[in-house]
C-alpha positions, 0 to 999 in steps of 0.5 A: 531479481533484480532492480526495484521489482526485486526490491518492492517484492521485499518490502511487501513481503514486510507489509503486514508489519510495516502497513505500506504495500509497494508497487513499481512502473519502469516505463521507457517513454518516447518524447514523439512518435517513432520516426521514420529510418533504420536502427542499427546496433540495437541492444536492450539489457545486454541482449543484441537484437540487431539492425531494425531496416525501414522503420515506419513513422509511428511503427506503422507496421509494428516492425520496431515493436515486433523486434524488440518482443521477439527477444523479451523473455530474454531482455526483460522488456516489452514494447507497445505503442501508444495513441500518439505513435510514441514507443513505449519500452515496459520493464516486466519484472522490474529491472531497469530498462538500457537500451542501446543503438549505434551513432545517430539511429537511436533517434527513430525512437523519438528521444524522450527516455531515449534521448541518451541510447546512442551513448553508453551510460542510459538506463531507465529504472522506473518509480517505486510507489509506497502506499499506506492506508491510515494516515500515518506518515510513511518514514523510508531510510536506509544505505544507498538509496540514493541508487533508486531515487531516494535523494532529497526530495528530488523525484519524490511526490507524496498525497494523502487522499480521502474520499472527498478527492473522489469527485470526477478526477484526480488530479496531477499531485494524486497522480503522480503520487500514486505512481500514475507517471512513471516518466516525464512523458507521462507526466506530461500526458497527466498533466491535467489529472487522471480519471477517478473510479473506472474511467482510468486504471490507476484511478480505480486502484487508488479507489481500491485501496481507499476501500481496502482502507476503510475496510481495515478501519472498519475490522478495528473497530469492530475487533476494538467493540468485541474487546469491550462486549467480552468486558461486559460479559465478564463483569456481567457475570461477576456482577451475576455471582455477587447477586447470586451470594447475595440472594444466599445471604438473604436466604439465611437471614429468612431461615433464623427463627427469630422467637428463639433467638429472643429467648438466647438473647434474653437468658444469655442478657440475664446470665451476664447481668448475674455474673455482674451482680455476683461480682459486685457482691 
C-alpha cells in the first residue's frame, strides 16, 4: 500500500505499545456543486478514464459519479454526492487522490480540491488522526514527514476530550481534531460543530473511544487492586504461620511440669551454693 493508508496500518500494528491508535480521511471535496459540461481527458491516479459528455448540474443523473466508479478498484477512489450536489472523490485504501482533466473541463467539478486538476501537479493525500486514550501528550518525529503534513504546527489540530465535552455537540476544534474535516470544505460544513453520540458518525466514535478509554482505566485499577488483594493474602497468611508458632510455643510452656522444675531448680541452687562454700574453705 501506499500513502497514509499504509502508514497509519503501521502505526497501529505498534498500538498496543505505543497507546495511540491511527486512522485516515483522504477525501477530495468540491468547492460547489457539479457544474454543467463535458470532461475531457479525465484521469484519477494514473488511470485513464476518458471524456465524460454532458455532464448535468449537481450530477443529476450520476453520469460523473457513474464514470469515475466504473474504474475504482483500479484508481483506488470512489465517487459520491453529497446534499448540496458537490462531488466528493474517497481514497479507498489511503493512497493519495490525483485527479487530471484536459484545459479549462476540470471546472464541472466545482473547484474546491479540484481547483488545481487542469495542471499537472494536483493530488490530495488526506489527514492522518492519531488517537490517545489517557491524557498523555502524543509526541510524533521522524524523517520526511514533512511529506504528509508534519510541518510546524501547519494543518495540525489537536484536543483533549472528557465527558463533560459530551453535552449536545462537539464543537469545531473537537472536530477538526478528531479528523471530522478531511478538507477545507468539510471544515466549512463543520464549522459550527459535529453531533455528539449517534446523531453524527465521528461524534459517536469520539464517544467510543472515551468509553474504551475509560474501560482501559478501569482494567488498571482493577489489575492495580488485585496486586494489593494478593499482598493481603500473602501477608495474611505469614501472619497465620506466625499464629500458628506461637500457638506452638505457647503449648510447651503449658506441657512444663512446674513442681519438677522447682525441685531441679532448688537442688542444682544447692549444689552451687555447696561448690561455693567448698571453695571458700
Amino acid at each position: 500500500g501506499t500513502g497514509i493508508g499504509a502508514l497509519s496500518e503501521i502505526i497501529n500494528r505498534f498500538s498496543n505499545t505505543l497507546g495511540v491508535r491511527a486512522s485516515y480521511n483522504v477525501m477530495a471535496t468540491g468547492g460547489t456543486p457539479v457544474q454543467s459540461g463535458t470532461v475531457r481527458e479525465l484521469t484519477i491516479n494514473g488511470v485513464e478514464i476518458g471524456t465524460v459528455n454532458d455532464v448535468h448540474k449537481n450530477d443529476a443523473d450520476g453520469r460523473l459519479t457513474n464514470a469515475i466508479n466504473s474504474v475504482k478498484d483500479r484508481t483506488g477512489v470512489e465517487a459520491s454526492m453529497d446534499i448540496q450536489g458537490r462531488i466528493n472523490l474517497h481514497s479507498i485504501d489511503g493512497r493519495a487522490i490525483s485527479v487530471h482533466a484536459a484545459s479549462a473541463s476540470g471546472q464541472v467539478f466545482g473547484g474546491g480540491n479540484f481547483a488545481g486538476i487542469s495542471g499537472t501537479q494536483h493530488a490530495v493525500i488526506g489527514r492522518l488522526t492519531l488517537t490517545r486514550t489517557d491524557a498523555r501528550d502524543i509526541i510524533v518525529s521522524g524523517v520526511n514527514f514533512s511529506h504528509v503534513g508534519f510541518h510546524s504546527a501547519q494543518g495540525v489540530a489537536e484536543y483533549t476530550v472528557n465527558l463533560r465535552a459530551v453535552r449536545g455537540i462537539f464543537d469545531a476544534n473537537v472536530a477538526s481534531a478528531a479528523g471530522a474535516n478531511a478538507n477545507g470544505a468539510q471544515a466549512e460544513t463543520n464549522s459550527q460543530g459535529i453531533g455528539a453520540g449517534v446523531t453524527s458518525l465521528k461524534g459517536a466514535m469520539i464517544v467510543m473511544d472515551m468509553a474504551d478509554s475509560a474501560r482501559t482505566q478501569l482494567d488498571k485499577i482493577r489489575s492495580d487492586m488485585g496486586s494489593v488483594q494478593m499482598e493481603l493474602v500473602t501477608t495474611i497468611n505469614n501472619i497465620s504461620v506466625t499464629q500458628v508458632n506461637v500457638k506452638a510455643a505457647e503449648s510447651q510452656i503449658r506441657d512444663v511440669d512446674f513442681a519438677e522444675e522447682s525441685a531441679n531448680f532448688s537442688k542444682y541452687n544447692i549444689l552451687a551454693q555447696s561448690g561455693s562454700f567448698a571453695m571458700a574453705q
